[in-house]
C-alpha positions as CSV (number, residue, x, y, z in Angstrom):
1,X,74.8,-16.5,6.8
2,X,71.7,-14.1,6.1
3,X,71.6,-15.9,2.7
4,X,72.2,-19.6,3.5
5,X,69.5,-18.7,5.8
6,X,66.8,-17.3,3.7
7,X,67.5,-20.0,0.6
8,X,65.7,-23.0,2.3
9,X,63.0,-20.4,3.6
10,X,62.4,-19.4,-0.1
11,X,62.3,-23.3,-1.5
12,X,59.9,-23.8,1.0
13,X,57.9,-21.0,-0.1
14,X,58.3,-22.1,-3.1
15,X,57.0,-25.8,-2.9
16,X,54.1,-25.3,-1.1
17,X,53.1,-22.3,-3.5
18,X,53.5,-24.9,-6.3
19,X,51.8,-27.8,-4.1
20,X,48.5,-25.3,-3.6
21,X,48.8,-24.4,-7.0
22,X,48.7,-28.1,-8.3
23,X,46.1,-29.1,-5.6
24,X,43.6,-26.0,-7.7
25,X,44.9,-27.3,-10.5
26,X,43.3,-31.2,-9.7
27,X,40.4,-29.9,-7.4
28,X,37.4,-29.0,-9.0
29,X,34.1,-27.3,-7.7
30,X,31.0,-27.7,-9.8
31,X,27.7,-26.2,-8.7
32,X,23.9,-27.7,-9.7
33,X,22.5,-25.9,-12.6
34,X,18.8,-25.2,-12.8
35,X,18.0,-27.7,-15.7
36,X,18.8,-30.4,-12.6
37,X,15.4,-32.8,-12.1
38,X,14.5,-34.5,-9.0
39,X,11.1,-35.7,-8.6
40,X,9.8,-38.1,-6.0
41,X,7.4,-41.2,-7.0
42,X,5.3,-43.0,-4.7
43,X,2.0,-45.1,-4.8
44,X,-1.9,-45.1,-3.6
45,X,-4.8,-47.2,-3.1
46,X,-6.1,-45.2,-6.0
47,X,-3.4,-44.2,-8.4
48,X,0.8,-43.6,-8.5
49,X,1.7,-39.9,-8.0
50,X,4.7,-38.1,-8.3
51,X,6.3,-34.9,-6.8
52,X,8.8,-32.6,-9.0
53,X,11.6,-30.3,-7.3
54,X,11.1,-26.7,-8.1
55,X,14.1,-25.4,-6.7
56,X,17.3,-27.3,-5.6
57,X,20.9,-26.5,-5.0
58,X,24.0,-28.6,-4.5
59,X,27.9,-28.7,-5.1
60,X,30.5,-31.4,-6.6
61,X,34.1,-31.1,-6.0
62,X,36.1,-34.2,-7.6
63,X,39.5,-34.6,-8.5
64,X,41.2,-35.8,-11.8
65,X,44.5,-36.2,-11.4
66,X,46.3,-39.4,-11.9
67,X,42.4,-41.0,-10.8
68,X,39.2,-39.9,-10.8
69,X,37.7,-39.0,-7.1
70,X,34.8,-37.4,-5.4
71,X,35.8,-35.4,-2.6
72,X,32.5,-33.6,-1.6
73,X,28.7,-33.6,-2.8
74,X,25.7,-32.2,-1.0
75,X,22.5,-31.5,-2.1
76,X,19.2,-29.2,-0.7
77,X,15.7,-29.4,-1.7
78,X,13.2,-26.9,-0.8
79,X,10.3,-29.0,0.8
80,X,7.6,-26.6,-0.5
81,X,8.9,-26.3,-4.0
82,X,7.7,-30.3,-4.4
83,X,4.9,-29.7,-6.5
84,X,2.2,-31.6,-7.9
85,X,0.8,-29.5,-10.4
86,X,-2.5,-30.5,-7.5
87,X,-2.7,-27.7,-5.1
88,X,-4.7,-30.0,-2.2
89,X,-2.2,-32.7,-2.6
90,X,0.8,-30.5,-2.7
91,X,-1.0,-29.2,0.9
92,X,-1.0,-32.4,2.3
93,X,2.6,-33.0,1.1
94,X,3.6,-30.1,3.0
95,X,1.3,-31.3,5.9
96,X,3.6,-34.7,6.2
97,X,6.6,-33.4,5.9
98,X,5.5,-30.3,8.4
99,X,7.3,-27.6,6.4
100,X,6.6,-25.2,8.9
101,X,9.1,-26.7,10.9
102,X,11.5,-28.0,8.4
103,X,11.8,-26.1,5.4
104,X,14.7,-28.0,3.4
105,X,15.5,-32.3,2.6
106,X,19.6,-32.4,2.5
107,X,21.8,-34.8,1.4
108,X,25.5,-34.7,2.6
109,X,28.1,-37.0,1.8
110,X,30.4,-38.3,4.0
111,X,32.4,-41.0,2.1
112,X,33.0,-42.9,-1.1
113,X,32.4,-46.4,-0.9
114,X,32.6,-47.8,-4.6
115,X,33.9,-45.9,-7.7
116,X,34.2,-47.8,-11.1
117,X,35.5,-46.6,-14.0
118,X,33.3,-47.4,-17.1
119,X,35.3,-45.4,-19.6
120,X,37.2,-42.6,-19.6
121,X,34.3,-39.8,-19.0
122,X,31.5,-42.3,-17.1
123,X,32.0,-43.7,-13.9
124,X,29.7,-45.5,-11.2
125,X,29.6,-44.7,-8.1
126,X,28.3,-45.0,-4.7
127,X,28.5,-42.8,-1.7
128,X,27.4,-42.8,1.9
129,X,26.0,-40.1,3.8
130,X,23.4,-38.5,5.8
131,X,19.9,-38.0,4.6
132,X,17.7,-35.4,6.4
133,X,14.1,-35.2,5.7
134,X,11.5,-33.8,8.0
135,X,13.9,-33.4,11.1
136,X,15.0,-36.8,10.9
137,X,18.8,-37.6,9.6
138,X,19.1,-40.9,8.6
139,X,22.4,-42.9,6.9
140,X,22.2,-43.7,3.5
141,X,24.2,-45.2,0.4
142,X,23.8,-43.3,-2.8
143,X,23.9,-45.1,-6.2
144,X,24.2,-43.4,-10.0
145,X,25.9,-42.9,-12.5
146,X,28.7,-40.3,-13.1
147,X,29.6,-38.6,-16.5
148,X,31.9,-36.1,-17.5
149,X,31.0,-33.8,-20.4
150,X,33.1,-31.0,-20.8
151,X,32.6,-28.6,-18.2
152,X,29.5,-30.4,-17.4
153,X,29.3,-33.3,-15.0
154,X,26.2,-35.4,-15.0
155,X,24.7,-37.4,-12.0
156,X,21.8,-40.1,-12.7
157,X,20.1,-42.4,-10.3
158,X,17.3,-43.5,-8.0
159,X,17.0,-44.5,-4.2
160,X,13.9,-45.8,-2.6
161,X,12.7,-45.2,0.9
162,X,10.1,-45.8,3.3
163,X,8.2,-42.4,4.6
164,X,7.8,-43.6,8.1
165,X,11.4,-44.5,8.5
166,X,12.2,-40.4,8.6
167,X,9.1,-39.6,10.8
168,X,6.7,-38.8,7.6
169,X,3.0,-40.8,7.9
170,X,1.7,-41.6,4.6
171,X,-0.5,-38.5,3.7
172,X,-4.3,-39.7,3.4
173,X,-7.2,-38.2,1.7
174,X,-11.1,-38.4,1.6
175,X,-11.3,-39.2,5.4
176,X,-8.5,-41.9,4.9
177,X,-10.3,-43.8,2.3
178,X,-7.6,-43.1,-0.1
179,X,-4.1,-44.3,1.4
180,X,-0.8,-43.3,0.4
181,X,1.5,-45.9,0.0
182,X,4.8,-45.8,2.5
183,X,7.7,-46.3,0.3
184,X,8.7,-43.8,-2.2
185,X,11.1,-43.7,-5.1
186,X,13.2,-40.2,-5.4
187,X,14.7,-40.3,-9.2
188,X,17.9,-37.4,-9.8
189,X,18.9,-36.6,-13.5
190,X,21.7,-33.6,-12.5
191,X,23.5,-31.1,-14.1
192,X,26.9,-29.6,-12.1
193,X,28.6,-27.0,-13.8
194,X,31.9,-26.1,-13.4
């Protein structure tokens, strides 16, 4: 009785030791490497300028199984590491997005709404999620392109957004006569390794 007992106790065990170990096997965590770029381009009534993340950090699970999936990104951006290379403008940058207060821009994914397959390694994709920047979190969909290289994966793309829809005025200088432009474009080229 002792036996007939501990027999379905042990298959048991044993599937859901094999199910875990399969579920490693398919799951995959990648973390964003250093060589990641993000920089942020935007406009003025006197020339374009552009803003280039010193120090980011994010993480990529997918799964590749029978198909290819995302199951979880997220991204974080030191506000004050957007630099310049113009110390007054990178103060003015900090100003607007009152770093003080709010020290990181975040990204956090919350579902996949498209995912093509191009060929076996490249993939497009688009994801939802929520977009913090200044304080403000704000739903967005997230466009780029998706390539596996080894135990690399790559992420490439651009969204454009408007300042004053996350609380951010348009930074001005020389008593306003120069005038940021509102909309900015924020350009990723990154690097997840496994």
């Amino acid at each position: 009785m002792n036996y007939t007992l501990k027999t379905p106790i042990l298959y048991l065990l044993l599937f859901v030791s094999t199910l875990f170990s399969f579920q490693q096997l398919v799951s995959q965590n990648y973390t964003l490497s250093k060589s990641s770029v993000l920089s942020v381009k935007g406009t003025s009534s006197l020339h374009d300028w552009e803003l280039n993340a010193e120090e980011q950090s994010g993480n990529l699970n997918v799964s590749n199984s029978e198909e290819f999936s995302i199951n979880k990104l997220d991204f974080s951006v030191k506000a004050e590491s957007l630099k310049s290379g113009k110390s007054a403008m990178d103060k003015k940058t900090f100003k607007a997005l009152n770093t003080d207060k709010h020290k990181k821009i975040t990204f956090l994914m919350s579902s996949v709404s498209q995912l093509e397959k191009i060929s076996e390694s490249h993939f497009k994709a688009t994801v939802k999620g929520k977009l913090t920047i200044s304080g403000t979190t704000k739903s967005v969909s997230l466009s780029f392109n998706l390539k596996i290289d080894g135990d690399k994966i790559y992420l490439n793309g651009e969204k454009s957004l408007k300042m004053t829809d996350y609380g951010v005025e348009p930074p001005k200088a020389l008593l306003g006569t120069i005038k940021t432009g509102d909309e900015i474009k924020i350009i990723f080229k990154s690097v997840f390794n496994k």
